[in-house]
One Martini backbone bead per residue (centre of mass of N, CA, C, O) as a GRO file, in nm:
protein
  419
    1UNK     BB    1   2.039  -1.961   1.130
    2UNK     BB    2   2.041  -1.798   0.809
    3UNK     BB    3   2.133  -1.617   0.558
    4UNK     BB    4   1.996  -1.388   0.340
    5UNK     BB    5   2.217  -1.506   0.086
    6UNK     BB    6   2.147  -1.782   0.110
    7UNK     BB    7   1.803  -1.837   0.130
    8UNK     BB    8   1.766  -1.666  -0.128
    9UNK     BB    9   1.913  -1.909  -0.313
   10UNK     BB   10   1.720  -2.144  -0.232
   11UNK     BB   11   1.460  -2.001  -0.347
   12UNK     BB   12   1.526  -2.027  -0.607
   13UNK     BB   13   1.601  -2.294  -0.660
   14UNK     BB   14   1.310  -2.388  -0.572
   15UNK     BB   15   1.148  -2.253  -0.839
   16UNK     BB   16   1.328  -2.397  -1.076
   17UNK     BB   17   1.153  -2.635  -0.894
   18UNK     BB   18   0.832  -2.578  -0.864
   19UNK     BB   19   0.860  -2.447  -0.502
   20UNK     BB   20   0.734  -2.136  -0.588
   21UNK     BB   21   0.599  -1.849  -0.526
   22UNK     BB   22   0.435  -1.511  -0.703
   23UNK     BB   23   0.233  -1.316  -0.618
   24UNK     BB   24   0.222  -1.006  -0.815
   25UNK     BB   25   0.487  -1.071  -0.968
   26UNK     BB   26   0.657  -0.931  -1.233
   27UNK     BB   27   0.786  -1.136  -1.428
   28UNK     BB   28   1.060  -0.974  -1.523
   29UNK     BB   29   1.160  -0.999  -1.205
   30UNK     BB   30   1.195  -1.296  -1.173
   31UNK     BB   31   1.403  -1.320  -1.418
   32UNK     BB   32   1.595  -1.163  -1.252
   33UNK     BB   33   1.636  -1.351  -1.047
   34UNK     BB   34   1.704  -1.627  -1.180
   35UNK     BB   35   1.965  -1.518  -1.391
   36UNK     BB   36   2.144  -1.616  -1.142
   37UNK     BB   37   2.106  -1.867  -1.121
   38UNK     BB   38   2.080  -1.949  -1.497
   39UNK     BB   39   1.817  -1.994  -1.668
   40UNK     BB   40   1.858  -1.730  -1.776
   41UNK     BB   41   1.963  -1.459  -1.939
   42UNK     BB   42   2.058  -1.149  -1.852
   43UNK     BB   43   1.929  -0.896  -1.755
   44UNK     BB   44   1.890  -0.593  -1.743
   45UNK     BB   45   1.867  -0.289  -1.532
   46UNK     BB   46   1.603  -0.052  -1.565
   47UNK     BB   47   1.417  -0.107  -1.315
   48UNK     BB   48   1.206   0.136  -1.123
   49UNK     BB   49   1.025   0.211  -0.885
   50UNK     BB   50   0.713   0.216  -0.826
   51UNK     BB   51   0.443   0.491  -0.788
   52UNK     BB   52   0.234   0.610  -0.565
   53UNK     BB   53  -0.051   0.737  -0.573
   54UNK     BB   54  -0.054   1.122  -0.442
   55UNK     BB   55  -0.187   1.336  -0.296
   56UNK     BB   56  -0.147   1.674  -0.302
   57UNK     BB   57  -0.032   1.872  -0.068
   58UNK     BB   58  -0.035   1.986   0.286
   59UNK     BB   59  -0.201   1.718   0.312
   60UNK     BB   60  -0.211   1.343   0.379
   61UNK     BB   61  -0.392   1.120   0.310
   62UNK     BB   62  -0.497   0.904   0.612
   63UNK     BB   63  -0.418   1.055   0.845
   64UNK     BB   64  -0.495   1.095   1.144
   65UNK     BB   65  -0.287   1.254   1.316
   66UNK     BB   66  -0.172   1.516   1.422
   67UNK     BB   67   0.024   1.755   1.203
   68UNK     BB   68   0.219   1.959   1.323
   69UNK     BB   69   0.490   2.146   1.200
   70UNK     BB   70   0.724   2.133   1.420
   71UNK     BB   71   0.700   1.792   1.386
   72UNK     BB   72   0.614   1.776   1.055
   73UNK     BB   73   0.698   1.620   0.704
   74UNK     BB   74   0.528   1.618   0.430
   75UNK     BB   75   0.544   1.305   0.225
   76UNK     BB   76   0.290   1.265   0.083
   77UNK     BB   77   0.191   0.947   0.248
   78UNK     BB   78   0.392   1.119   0.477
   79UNK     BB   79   0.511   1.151   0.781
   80UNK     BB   80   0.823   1.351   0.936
   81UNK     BB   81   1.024   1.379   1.151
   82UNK     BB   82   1.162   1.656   1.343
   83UNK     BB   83   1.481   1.620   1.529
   84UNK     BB   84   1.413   1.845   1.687
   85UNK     BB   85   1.140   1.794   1.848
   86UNK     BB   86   1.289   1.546   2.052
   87UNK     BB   87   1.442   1.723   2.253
   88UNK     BB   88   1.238   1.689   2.480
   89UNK     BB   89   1.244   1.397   2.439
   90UNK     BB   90   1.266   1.090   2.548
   91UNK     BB   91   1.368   0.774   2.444
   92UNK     BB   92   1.081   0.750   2.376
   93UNK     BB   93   0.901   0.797   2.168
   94UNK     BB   94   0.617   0.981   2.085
   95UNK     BB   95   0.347   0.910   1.936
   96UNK     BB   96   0.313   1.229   1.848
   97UNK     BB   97   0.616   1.193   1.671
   98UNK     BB   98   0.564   0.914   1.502
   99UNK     BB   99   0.621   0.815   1.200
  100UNK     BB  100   0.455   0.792   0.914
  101UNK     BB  101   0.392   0.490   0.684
  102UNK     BB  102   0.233   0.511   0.378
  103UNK     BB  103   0.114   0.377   0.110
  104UNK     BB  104  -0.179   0.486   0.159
  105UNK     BB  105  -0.400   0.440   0.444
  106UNK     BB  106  -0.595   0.474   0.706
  107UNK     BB  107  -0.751   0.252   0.872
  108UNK     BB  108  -1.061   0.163   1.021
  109UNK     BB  109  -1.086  -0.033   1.294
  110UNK     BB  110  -1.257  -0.295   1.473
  111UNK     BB  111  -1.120  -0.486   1.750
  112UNK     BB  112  -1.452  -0.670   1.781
  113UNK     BB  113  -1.419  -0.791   1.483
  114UNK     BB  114  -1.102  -0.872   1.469
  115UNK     BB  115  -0.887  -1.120   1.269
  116UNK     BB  116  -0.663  -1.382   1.252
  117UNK     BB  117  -0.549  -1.514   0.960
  118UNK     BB  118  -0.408  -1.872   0.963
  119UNK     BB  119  -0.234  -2.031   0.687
  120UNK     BB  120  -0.170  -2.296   0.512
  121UNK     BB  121   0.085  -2.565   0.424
  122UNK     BB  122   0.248  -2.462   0.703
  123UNK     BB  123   0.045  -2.658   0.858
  124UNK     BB  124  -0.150  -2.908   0.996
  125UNK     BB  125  -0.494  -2.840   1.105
  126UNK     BB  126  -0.515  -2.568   0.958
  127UNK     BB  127  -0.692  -2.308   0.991
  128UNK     BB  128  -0.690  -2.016   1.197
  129UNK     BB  129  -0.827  -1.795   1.453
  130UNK     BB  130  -0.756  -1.477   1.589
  131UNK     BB  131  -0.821  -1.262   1.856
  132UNK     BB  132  -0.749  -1.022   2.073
  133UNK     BB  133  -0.798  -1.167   2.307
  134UNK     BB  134  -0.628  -1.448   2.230
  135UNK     BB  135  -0.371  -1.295   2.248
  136UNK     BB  136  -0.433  -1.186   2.535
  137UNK     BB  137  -0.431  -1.482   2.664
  138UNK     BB  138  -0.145  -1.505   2.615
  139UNK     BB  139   0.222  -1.440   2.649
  140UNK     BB  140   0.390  -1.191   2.691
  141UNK     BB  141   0.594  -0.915   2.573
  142UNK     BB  142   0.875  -0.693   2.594
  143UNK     BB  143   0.981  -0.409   2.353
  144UNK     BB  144   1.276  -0.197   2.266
  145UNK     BB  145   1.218  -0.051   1.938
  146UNK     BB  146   1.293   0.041   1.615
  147UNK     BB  147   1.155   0.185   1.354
  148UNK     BB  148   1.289   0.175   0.996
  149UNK     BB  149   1.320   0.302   0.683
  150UNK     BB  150   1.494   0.202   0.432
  151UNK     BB  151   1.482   0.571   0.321
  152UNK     BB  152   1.641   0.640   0.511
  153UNK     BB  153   1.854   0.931   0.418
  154UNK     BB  154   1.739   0.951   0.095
  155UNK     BB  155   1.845   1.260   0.000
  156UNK     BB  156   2.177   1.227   0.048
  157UNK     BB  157   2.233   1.158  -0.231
  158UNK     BB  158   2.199   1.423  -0.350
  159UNK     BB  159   2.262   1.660  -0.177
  160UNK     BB  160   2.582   1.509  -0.138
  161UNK     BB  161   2.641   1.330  -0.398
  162UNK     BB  162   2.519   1.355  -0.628
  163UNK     BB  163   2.286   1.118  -0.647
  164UNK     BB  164   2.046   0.991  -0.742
  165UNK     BB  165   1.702   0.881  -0.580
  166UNK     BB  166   1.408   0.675  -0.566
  167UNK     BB  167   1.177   0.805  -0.352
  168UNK     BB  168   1.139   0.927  -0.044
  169UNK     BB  169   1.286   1.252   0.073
  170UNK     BB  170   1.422   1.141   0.325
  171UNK     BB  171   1.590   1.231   0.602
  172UNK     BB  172   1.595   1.133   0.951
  173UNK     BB  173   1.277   1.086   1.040
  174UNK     BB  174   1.215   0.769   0.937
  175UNK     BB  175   1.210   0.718   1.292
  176UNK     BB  176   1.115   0.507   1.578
  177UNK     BB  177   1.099   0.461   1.952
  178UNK     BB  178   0.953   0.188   2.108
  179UNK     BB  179   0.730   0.006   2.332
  180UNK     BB  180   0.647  -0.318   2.305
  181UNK     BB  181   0.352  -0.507   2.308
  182UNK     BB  182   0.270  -0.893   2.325
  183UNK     BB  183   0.330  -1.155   2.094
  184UNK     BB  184   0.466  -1.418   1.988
  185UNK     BB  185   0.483  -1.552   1.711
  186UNK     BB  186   0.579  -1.816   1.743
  187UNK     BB  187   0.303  -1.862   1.997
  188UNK     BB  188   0.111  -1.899   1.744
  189UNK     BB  189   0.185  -2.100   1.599
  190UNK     BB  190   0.207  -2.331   1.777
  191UNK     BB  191  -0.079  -2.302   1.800
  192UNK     BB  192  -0.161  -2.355   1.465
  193UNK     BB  193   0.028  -2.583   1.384
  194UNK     BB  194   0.321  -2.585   1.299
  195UNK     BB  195   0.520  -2.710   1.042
  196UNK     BB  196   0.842  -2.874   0.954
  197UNK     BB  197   0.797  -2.770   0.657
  198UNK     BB  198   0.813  -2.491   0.712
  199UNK     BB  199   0.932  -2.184   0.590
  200UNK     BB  200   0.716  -1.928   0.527
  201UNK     BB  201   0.610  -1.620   0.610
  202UNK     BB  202   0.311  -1.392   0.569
  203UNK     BB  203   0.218  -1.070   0.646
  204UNK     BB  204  -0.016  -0.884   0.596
  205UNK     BB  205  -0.242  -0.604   0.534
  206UNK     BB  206  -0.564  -0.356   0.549
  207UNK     BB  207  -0.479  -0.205   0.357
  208UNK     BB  208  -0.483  -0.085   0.054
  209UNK     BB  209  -0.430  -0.129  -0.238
  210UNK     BB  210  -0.114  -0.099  -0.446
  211UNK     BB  211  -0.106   0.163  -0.666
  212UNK     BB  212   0.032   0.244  -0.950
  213UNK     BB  213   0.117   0.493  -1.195
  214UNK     BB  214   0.050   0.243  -1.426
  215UNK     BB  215  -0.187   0.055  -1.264
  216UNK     BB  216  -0.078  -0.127  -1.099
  217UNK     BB  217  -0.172  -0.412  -0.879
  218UNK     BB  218  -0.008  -0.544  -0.613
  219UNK     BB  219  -0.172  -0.511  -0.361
  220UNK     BB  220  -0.118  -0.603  -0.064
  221UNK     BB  221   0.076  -0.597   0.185
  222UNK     BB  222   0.400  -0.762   0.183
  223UNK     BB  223   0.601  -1.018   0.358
  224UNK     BB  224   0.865  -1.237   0.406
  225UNK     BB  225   0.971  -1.486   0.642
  226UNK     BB  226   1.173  -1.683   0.786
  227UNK     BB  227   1.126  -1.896   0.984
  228UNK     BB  228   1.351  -1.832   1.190
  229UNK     BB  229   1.273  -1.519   1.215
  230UNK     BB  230   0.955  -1.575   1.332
  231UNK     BB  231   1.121  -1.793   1.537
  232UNK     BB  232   1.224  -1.551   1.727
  233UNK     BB  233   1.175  -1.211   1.750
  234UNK     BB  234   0.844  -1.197   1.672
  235UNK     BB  235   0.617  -0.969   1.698
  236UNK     BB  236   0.253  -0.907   1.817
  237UNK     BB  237   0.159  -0.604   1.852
  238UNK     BB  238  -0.080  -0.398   2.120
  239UNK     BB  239   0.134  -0.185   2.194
  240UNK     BB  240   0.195   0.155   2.295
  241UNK     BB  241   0.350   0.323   2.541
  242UNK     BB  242   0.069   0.155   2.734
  243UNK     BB  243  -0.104   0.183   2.480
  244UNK     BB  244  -0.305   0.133   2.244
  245UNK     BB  245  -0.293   0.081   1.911
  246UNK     BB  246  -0.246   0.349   1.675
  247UNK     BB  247  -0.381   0.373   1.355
  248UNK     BB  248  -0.111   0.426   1.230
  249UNK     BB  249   0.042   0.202   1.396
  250UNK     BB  250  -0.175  -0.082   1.386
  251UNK     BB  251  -0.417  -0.139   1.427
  252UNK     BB  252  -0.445  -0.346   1.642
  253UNK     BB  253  -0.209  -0.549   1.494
  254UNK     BB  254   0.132  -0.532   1.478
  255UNK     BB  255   0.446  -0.606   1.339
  256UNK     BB  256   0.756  -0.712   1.474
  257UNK     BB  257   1.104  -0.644   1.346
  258UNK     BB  258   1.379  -0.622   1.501
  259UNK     BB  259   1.617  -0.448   1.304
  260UNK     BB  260   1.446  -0.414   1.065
  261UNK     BB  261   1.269  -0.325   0.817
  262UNK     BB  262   1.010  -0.169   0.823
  263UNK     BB  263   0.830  -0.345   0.571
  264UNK     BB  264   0.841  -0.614   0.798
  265UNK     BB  265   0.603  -0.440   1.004
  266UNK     BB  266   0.317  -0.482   0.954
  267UNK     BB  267   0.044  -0.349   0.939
  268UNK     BB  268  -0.284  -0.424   1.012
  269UNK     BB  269  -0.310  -0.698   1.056
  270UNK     BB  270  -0.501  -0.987   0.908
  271UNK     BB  271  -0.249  -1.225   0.780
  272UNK     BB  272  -0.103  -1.559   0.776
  273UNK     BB  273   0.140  -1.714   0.588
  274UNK     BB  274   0.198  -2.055   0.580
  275UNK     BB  275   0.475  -2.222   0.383
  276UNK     BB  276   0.647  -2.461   0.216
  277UNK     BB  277   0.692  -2.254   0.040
  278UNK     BB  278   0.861  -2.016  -0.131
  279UNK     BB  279   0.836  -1.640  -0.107
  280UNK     BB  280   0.694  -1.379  -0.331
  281UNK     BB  281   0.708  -1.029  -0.375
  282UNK     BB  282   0.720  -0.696  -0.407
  283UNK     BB  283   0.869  -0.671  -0.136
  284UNK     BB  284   1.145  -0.869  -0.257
  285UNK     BB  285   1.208  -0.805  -0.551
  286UNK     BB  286   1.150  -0.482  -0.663
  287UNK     BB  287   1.172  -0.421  -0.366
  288UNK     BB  288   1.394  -0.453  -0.121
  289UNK     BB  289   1.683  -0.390  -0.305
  290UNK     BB  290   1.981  -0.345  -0.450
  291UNK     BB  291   2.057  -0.097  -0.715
  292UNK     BB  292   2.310  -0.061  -0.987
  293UNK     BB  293   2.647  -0.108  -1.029
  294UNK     BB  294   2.729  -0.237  -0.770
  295UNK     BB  295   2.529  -0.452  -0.839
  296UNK     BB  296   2.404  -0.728  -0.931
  297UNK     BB  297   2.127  -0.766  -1.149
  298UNK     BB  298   1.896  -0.887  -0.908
  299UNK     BB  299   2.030  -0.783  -0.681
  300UNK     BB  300   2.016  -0.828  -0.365
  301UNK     BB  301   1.959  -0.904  -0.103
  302UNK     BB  302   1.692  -0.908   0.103
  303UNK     BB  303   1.610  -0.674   0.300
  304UNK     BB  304   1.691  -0.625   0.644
  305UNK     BB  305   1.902  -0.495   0.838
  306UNK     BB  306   1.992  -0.257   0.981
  307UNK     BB  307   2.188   0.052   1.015
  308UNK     BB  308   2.387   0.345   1.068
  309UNK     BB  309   2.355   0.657   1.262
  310UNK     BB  310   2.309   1.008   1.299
  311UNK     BB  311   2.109   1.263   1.463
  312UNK     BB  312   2.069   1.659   1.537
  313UNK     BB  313   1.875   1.842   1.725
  314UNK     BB  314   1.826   1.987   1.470
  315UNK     BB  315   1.788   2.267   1.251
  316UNK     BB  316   1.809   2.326   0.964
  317UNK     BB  317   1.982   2.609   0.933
  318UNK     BB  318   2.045   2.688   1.214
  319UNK     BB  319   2.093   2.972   1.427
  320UNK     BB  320   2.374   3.075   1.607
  321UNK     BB  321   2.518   3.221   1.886
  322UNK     BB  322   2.786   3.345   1.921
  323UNK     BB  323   2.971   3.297   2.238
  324UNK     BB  324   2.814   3.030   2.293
  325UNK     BB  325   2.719   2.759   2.500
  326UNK     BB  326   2.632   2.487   2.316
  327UNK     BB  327   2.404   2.171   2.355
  328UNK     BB  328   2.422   1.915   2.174
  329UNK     BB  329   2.219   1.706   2.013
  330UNK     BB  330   2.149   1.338   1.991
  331UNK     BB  331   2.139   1.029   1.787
  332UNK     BB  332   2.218   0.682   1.773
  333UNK     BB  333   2.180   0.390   1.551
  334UNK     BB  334   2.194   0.022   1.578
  335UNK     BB  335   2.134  -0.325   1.416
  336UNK     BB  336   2.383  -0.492   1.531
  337UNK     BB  337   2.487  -0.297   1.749
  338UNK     BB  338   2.587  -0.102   1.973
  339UNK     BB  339   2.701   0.169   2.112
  340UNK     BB  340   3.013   0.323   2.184
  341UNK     BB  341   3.034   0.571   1.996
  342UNK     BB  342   3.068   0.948   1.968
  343UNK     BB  343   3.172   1.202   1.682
  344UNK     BB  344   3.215   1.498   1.647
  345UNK     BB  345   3.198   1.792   1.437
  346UNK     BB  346   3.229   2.178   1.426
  347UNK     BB  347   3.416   2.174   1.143
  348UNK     BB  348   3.343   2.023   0.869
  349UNK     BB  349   3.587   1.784   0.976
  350UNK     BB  350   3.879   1.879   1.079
  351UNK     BB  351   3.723   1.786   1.387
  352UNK     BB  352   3.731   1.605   1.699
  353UNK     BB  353   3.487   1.470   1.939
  354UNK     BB  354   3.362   1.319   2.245
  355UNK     BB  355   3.064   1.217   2.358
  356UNK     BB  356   2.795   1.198   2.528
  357UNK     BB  357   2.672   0.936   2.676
  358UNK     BB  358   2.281   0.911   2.799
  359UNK     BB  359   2.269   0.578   2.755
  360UNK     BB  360   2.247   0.221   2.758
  361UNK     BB  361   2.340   0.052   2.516
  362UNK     BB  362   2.124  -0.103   2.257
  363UNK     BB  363   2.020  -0.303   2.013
  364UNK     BB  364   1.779  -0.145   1.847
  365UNK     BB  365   1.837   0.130   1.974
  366UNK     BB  366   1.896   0.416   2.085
  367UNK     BB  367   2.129   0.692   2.148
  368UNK     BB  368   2.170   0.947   2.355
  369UNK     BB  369   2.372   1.290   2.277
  370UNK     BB  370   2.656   1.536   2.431
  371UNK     BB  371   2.780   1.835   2.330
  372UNK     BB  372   2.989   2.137   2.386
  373UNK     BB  373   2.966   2.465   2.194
  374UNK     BB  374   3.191   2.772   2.134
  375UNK     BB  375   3.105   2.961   1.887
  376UNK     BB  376   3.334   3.269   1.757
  377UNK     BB  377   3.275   3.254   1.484
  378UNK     BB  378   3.105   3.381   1.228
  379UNK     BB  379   2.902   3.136   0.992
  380UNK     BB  380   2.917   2.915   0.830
  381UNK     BB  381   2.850   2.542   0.878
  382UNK     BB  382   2.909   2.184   1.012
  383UNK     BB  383   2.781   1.936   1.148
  384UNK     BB  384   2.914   1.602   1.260
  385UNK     BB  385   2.820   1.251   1.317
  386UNK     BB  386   3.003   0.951   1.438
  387UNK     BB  387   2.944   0.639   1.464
  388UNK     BB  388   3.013   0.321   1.679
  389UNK     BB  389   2.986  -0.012   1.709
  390UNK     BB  390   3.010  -0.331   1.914
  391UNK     BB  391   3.157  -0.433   1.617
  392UNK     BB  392   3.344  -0.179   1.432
  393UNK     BB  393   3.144  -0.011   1.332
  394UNK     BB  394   3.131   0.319   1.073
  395UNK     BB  395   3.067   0.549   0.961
  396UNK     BB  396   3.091   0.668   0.653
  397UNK     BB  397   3.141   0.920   0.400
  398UNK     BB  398   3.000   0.733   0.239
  399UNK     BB  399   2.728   0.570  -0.007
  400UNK     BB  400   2.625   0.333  -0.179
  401UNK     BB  401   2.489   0.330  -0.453
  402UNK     BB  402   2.144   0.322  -0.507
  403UNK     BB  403   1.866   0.364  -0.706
  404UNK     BB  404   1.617   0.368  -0.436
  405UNK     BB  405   1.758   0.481  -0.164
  406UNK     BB  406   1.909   0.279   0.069
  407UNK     BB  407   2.104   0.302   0.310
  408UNK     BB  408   2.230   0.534   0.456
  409UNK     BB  409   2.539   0.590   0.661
  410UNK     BB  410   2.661   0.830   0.662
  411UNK     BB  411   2.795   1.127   0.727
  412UNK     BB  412   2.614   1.414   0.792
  413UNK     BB  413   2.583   1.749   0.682
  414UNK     BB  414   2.495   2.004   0.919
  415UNK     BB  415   2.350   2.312   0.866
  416UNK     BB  416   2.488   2.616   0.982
  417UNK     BB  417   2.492   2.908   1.170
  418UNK     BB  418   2.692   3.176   1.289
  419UNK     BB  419   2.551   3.493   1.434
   0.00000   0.00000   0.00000
């Protein structure tokens, strides 16, 4: 394994001789990364995520499952969990609750007839197809693991630090833990026979062309991914707890990329390129990369693993009534190391108190808490939650802004009212 800091320039270095591909990326993007490399002069960064056109109403076109206002916030192309909602389930969100992350629609697959194909010319034997059968008479694996959009909790860069960031204004409810179960990456390139020369792996879906407000068409949503990480813990899920995967989420057969970010999950999985030579697509070179006055002209390493988070199974501006002892919940959760502790304030920061957590902390998915508290002044305040996770790592009181607005990982400010 090795860092993707490394990596990201080794693949500079391999396109600047001619050893590397980019279907899909507009020059300038290209331009903006090699100029890290030395090859041409730096350019300016002005540039910022392309829009996808989405449909305005109260109701988001393409999303198959039931979306009651109750558990979900429409949000363009997208539905997101209300983390009120969860309050009532268990450690694994159930489907029905899980949110929604979708570039266009949702495709309606038909898996008697869908098949993987895998190909490139870093394979030794030529292009291979699976279908969902051949998948299924591998060697299964089964884990708990959260999916989380890297663009959780960017409207608070806008709301709390006030400073905007471009795309979709989610609060915290872009994440879901479930169960999956299927198939190790690994376990199939080498049915496939990868070869020793390849790098990179690059997942596609078959939901439609993704087209931006100004007309590119992007193509299919597409990421790679380094060979050392498809060869590692990267599953294709074909169930969600204990049943076949629901069309919003990957039917029949998604990508499981445990605690990096959401847009390596891949959903309604298509083909698979193995490559001898490095990819580069719009979703590792323009999009999930952070861009800034922090950060260097090229922007950041792309995004892999995910931050740290906490959020209070409470509706937003909620009323309590003084005088009672309310019990209140929440989740935090870490991709780098297990939960270690969490630490409330009920009184917008002035003091702390450690939570009881309800789960036995593992990385990549969360663990629920609870702290009991008896609020005697009526009035606004806000509740705070700040989790440490196994590496010594916690939540900061800001979070470095970046333009795209990924990676929020502050303590949030979550607004209520003592009535």
């Amino acid at each position: 394994m090795i860092s993707e800091e490394a990596y990201d320039a080794r693949r500079r270095a391999q396109w600047l001789a001619g050893e590397a591909r980019a279907d899909g990326v507009a020059r300038r993007d290209m331009l903006r990364l090699l100029a890290a490399a030395g090859a041409v002069a730096t350019l300016p960064v002005t540039l910022g995520a392309p829009r996808a056109r989405a449909a305005t109403g109260t109701a988001p076109p393409g999303i198959v499952k039931p979306l009651p206002a109750d558990r979900f916030t429409i949000r363009g192309t997208n539905a997101e969990t209300k983390f009120e909602a969860l309050a009532e389930t268990g450690f694994h969100t159930p489907t029905s609750h899980f949110f929604v992350r979708n570039h266009t629609a949702t495709p309606r697959l038909d898996a008697k007839t869908w098949t993987l194909r895998i190909w490139g010319d870093g394979l030794t034997g030529g292009e291979r197809e699976f279908t969902l059968a051949d998948l299924r008479r591998l060697p299964s694996t089964s884990r708990t693991a959260f999916v989380e959009c890297a663009g959780n909790g960017r409207s608070f860069f806008t709301t709390q630090q006030g400073q905007p960031a471009s795309g979709t204004a989610w609060t915290l409810g872009a994440i879901g833990n479930a169960r999956w179960r299927g198939v190790r990456l690994s376990e199939v390139l080498r049915q496939a026979g990868v070869s020793r020369d390849a790098v990179d792996v690059m997942p596609s879906g078959l939901d439609a062309e993704y087209v931006t407000d100004d007309g590119t068409n992007l193509g299919r949503v597409r990421r790679p991914l380094p060979l050392s990480k498809a060869m590692d813990d990267v599953i294709l899920a074909y169930e969600m707890n204990g049943a076949p995967l629901p069309a919003d989420h990957g039917y029949p057969v998604r990508v499981l990329v445990p605690a990096w970010v959401g847009i390596a999950s891949i959903k309604w999985l298509g083909d698979i390129e193995v490559s001898s030579r490095p990819l580069f697509s719009p979703w590792n070179t323009q999009f999930y990369r952070l861009f800034g006055e922090a950060y260097p002209p090229q922007g950041s390493a792309p995004l892999t693993r995910q931050t740290l988070k906490s959020a209070f199974e409470l509706p937003w501006n909620a009323s309590l009534p003084a005088a009672t002892t309310h019990h209140l919940t929440g989740r935090s959760w870490s991709a780098t190391g297990a939960i270690a502790r969490v630490d409330v304030s009920t009184d917008a920061g002035r003091t702390w108190h450690e939570a009881r957590l309800k789960d036995t902390p593992h990385r990549a998915t969360w663990t629920r808490w609870t702290t009991p508290w008896h609020p005697r002044t009526p009035g606004p305040t806000a509740l705070l939650a700040r989790a440490r996770d196994t590496t010594g790592r916690t939540q900061p009181e800001a979070t470095v802004h970046n333009t795209q607005g990924y990676f929020f990982d502050a303590v949030v400010r979550h607004a209520v009212r003592v009535v």
